[in-house]
C-alpha positions as CSV (number, residue, x, y, z in Angstrom):
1,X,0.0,0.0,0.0
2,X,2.5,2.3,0.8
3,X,4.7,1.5,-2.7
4,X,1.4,2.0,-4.5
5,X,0.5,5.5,-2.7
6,X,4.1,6.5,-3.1
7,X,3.8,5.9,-7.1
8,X,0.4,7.5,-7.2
9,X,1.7,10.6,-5.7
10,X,4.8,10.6,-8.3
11,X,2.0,10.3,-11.0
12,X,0.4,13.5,-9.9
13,X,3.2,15.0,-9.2
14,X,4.1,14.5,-13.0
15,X,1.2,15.7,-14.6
16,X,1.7,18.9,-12.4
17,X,4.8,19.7,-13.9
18,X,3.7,18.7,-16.9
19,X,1.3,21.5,-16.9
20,X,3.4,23.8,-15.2
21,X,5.9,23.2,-18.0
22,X,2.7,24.6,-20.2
23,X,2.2,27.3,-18.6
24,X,5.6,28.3,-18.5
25,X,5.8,27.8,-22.4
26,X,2.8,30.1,-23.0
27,X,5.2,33.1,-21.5
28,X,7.9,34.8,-23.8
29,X,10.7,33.9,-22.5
30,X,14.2,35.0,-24.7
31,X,16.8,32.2,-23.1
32,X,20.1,32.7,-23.8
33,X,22.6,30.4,-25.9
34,X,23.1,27.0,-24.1
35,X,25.7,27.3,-21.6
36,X,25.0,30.7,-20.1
37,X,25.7,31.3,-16.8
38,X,22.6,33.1,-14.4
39,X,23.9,34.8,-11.4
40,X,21.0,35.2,-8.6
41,X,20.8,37.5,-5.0
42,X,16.7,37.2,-4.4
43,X,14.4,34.5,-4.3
44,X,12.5,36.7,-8.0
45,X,15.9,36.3,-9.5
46,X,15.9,32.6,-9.1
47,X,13.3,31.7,-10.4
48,X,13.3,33.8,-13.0
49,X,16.8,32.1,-13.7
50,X,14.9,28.6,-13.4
51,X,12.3,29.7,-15.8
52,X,14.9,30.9,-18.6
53,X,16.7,27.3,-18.0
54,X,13.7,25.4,-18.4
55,X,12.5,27.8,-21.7
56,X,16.3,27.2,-23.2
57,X,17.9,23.7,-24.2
58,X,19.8,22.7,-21.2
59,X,23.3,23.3,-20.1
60,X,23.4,26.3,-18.1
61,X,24.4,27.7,-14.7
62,X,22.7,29.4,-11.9
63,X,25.2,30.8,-9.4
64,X,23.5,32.1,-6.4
65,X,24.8,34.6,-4.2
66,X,25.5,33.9,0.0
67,X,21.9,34.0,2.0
68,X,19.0,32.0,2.6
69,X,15.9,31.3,-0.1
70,X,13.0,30.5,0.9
71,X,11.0,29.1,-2.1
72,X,8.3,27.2,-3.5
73,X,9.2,23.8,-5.5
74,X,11.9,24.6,-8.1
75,X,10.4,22.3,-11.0
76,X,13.8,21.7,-14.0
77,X,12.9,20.8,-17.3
78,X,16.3,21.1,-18.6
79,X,19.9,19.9,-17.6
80,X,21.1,22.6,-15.0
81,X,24.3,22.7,-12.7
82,X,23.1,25.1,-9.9
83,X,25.8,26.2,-6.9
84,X,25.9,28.1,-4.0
85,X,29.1,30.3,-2.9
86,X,32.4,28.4,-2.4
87,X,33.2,30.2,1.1
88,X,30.1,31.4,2.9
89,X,26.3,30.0,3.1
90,X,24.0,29.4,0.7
91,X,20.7,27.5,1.7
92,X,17.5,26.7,-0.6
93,X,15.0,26.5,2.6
94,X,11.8,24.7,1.2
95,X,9.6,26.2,3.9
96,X,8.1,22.6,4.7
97,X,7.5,21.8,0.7
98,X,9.5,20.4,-2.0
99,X,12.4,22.0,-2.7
100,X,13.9,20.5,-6.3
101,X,12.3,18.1,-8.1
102,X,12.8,17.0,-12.0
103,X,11.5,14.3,-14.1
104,X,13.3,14.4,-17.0
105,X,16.2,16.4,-16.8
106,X,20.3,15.9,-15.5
107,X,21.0,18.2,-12.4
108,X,24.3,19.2,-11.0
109,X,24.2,20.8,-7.6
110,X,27.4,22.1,-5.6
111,X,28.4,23.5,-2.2
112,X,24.2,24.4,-0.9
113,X,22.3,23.5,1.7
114,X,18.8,22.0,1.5
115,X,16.9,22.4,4.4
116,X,13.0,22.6,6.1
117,X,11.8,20.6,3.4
118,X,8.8,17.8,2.7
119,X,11.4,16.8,0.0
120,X,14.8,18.8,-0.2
121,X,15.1,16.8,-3.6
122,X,13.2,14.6,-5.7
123,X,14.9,13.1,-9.1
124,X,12.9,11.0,-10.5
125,X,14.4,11.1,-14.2
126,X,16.3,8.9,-16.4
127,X,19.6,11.3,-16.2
128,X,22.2,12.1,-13.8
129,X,21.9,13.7,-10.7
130,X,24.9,14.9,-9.2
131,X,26.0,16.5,-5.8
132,X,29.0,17.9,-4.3
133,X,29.7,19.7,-1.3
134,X,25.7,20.1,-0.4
135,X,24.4,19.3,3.2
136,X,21.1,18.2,3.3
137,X,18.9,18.6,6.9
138,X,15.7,18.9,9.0
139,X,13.7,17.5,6.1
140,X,11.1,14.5,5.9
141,X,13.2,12.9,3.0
142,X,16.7,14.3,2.2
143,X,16.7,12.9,-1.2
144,X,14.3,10.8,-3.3
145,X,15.6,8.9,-6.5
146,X,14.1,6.5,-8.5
147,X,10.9,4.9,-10.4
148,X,12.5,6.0,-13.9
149,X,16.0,4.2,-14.0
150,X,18.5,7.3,-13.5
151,X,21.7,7.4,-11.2
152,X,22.8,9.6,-8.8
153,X,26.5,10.0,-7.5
154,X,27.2,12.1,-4.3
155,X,30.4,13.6,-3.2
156,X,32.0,15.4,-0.4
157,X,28.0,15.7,1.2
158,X,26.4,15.4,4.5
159,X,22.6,14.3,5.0
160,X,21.8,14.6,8.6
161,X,18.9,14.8,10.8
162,X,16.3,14.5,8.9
163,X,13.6,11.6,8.9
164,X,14.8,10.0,5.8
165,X,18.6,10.8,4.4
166,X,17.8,8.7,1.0
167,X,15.2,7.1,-0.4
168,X,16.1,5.4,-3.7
169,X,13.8,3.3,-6.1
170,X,14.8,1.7,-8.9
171,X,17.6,3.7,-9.7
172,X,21.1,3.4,-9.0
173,X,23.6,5.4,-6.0
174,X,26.7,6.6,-5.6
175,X,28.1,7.9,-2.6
176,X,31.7,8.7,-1.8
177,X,33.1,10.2,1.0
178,X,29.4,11.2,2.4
179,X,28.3,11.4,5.8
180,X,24.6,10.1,6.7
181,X,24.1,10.3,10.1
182,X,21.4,11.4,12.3
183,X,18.8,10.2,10.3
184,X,15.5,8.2,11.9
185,X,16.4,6.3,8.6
186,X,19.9,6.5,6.5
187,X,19.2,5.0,3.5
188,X,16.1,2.9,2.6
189,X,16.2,1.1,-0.7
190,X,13.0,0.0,-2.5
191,X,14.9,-1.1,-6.1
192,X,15.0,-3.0,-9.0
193,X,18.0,-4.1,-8.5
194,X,20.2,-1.8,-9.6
195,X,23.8,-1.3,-8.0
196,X,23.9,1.0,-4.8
197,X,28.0,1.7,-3.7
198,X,29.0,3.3,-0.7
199,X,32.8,4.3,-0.7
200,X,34.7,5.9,1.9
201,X,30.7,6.8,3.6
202,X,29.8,6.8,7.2
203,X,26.6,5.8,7.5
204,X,26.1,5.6,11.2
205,X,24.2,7.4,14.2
206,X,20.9,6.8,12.6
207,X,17.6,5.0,13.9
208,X,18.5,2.5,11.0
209,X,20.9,2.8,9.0
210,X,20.2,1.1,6.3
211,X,16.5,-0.7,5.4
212,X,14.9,-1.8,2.0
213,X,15.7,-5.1,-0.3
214,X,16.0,-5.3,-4.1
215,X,19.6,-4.1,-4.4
216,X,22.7,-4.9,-5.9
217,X,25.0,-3.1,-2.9
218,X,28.5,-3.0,-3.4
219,X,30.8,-1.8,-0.8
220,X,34.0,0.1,0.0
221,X,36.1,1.0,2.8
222,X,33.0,2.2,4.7
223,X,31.2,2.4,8.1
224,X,27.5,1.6,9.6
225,X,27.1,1.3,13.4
226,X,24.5,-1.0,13.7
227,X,25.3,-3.5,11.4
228,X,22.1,-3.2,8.9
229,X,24.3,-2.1,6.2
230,X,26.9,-5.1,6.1
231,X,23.4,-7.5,6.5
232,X,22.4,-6.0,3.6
233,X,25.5,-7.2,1.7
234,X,27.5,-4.3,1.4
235,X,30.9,-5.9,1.3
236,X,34.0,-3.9,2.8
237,X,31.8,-1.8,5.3
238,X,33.0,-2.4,9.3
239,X,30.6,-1.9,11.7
240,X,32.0,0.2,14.5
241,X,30.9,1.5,17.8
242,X,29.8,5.5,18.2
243,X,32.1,5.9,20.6
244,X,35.2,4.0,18.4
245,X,33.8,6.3,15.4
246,X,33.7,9.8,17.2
247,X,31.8,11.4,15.0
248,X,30.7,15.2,16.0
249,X,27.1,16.9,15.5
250,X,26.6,19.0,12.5
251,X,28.3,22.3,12.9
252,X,30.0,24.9,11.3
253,X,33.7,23.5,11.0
254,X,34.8,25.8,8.2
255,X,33.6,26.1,4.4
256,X,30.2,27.1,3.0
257,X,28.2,24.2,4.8
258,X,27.9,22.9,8.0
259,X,29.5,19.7,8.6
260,X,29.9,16.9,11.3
261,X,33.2,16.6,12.5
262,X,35.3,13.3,13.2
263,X,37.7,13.4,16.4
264,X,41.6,13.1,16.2
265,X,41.8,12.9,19.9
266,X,40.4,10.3,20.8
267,X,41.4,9.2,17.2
268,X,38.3,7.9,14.8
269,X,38.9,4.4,13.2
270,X,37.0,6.8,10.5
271,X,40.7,9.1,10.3
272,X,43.1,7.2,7.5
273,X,40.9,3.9,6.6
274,X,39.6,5.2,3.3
275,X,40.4,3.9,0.2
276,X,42.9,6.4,-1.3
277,X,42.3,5.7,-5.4
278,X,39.1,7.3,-4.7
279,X,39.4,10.1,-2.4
280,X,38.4,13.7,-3.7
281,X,41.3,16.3,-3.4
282,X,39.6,18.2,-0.8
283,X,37.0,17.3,2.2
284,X,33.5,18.9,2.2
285,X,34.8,22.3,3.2
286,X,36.8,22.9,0.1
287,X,40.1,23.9,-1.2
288,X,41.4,25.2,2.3
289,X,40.7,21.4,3.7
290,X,42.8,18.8,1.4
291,X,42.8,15.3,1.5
292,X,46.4,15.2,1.0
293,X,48.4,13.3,2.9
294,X,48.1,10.4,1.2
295,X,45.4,8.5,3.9
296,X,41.8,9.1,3.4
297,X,39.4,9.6,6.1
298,X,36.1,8.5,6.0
299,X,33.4,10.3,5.9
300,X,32.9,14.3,4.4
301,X,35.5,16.0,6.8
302,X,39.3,15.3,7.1
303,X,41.4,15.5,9.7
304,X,43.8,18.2,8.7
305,X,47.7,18.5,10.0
306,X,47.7,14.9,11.4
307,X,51.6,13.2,11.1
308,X,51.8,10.6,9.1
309,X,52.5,7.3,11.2
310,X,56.2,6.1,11.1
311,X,57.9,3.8,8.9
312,X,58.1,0.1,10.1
313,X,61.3,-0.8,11.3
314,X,60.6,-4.7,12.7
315,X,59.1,-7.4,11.0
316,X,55.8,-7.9,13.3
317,X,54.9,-4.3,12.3
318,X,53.6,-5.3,9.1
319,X,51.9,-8.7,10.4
320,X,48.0,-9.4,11.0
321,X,47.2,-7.1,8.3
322,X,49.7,-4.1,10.3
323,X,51.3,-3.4,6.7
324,X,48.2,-1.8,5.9
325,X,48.8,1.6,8.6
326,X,51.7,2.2,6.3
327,X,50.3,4.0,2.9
328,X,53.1,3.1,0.7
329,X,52.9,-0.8,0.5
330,X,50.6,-2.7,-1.2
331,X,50.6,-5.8,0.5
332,X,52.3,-7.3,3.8
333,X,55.7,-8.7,1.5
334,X,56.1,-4.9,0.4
335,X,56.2,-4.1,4.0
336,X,58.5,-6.9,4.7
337,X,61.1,-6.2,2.4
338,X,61.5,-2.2,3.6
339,X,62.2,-3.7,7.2
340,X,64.6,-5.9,5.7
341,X,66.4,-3.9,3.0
342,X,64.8,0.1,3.7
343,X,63.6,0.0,0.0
């Protein structure tokens, strides 16, 4: 029943914005050349810039200034990147309604907050929804994905406290180095079995962490704290105690969005187990926060200024898996043969 009422309200949500899409046609509206850029400071601005993307043929920018927007449902026809300000606060506040929702198009979003939202944002569209640096919170669902086959991939992003961080459906997830905590529910999958990663994630704190069936999960040097995630088959994901894991509550750490912090003293098992082929050059907070000294933390936020741990220099060091505290071997043999011959 609550699959079928789900679809039903997708359904009208459609035909809505298939008539809103009408009505927007039946206005003169000159859009600029694919690939123009829109810069915004007030809520009539924005959606004026939203209403030129969605007249045009896809591919533009709206950069919106620092300051809160408090708006109705930003409905996008068209493929859009929209971002917020790389150094101080930018926030879409849905005002307890839907905040960006698309059934057809390929949306980039970058360093924003979505916040006070029914849904912060809804893709339901075969294309590519994609998100770096956003913080989603105090919504009823952080993000909803799904029923028409697309992807979304999620970067350097924190979805906490809200009742549901993701829910996905039939659609396929990404997330790396994103921290969902906080959450009544973390993730709740309802798929078609499509492929749902987690790499480098925390995905702890919550009520659940992960619920749902019909997945294909793959995992990757990630962490849940109750153990729903690994029985869900996600492969390469530890389940670790809060207190092991350390993980602060969101707050303003630095950067455009808030974040939630992980401790260096106590030390996180999150600090240094990531999986460093993967890890973007910089955490959640952006270019004054780089992931750069050759360990990846898990989660959004990296420890910064940490010392790298010392080189072996016995045998036992780099036995029971202790090779693997060392970033420059491969395996425990590499480790081995530096004790032996400090090459």
């Amino acid at each position: 029943m609550r699959e079928l009422t789900i679809k039903r309200l997708r359904i009208n949500r459609m035909f809505l914005c298939f008539c809103l899409l009408l009505v927007t046609a039946s206005f003169t509206f000159l859009p600029a050349r694919a690939g123009t850029i829109y810069n915004v400071s007030t809520l009539a601005d924005l959606q004026n810039a939203v209403n030129l993307v969605n007249a045009g043929s896809g591919g533009d920018t709206i950069v919106l200034a620092p300051g809160v927007y408090v708006t109705s449902t930003l409905f996008i026809f068209q493929d859009v990147t929209i971002q917020g300000d790389a150094s101080a606060n930018t926030t879409l506040d849905g005002n307890g309604g839907i905040i960006l929702e698309t059934f057809s198009a390929s949306i980039s979003v970058q360093d924003l907050t979505f916040q006070n939202a029914s849904d912060a944002i809804i893709s339901d569209s075969p294309g590519v929804f994609t998100a770096n640096g956003v913080t989603i919170t105090q919504n009823t669902f952080g993000f909803e994905g799904g029923d028409s086959g697309g992807s979304s991939f999620f970067t350097n992003s924190t979805i906490a406290n809200n009742n549901t961080g993701f829910r996905v459906d039939c659609a396929s997830m990404t997330l790396t180095n994103v921290t969902v905590s906080d959450n009544q529910t973390g993730l709740d999958f309802s798929s078609c079995g499509e492929q749902q990663t987690l790499t480098n994630s925390l995905v702890v704190r919550n009520g659940h962490d992960c619920s749902g069936s019909g997945i294909t999960p793959v995992g990757d040097h990630s962490i849940d704290s109750d153990g729903s995630c690994v029985l869900m088959g996600f492969g390469s994901v530890s389940t670790d105690s809060l207190s092991s894991i350390s993980l602060g509550s969101l707050a303003d750490n630095g950067g455009p969005t808030l974040t939630e912090a992980i401790s260096s003293f106590p030390g996180s098992v999150a600090i240094n187990a990531g999986d460093n082929s993967v890890c973007p050059p910089v955490d959640q907070r952006g270019p004054l926060f780089p992931r750069n000294d050759g360990q990846c933390d898990i989660g959004a936020f990296e420890v910064q200024g940490l010392a790298p741990p010392p080189l072996p220099l016995v045998k036992s060091q780099c036995m029971n898996g202790g090779w693997q505290n060392y970033a420059r071997f491969k395996n425990q043999g590499d480790c081995i043969q530096f004790v032996n011959t400090g090459k």
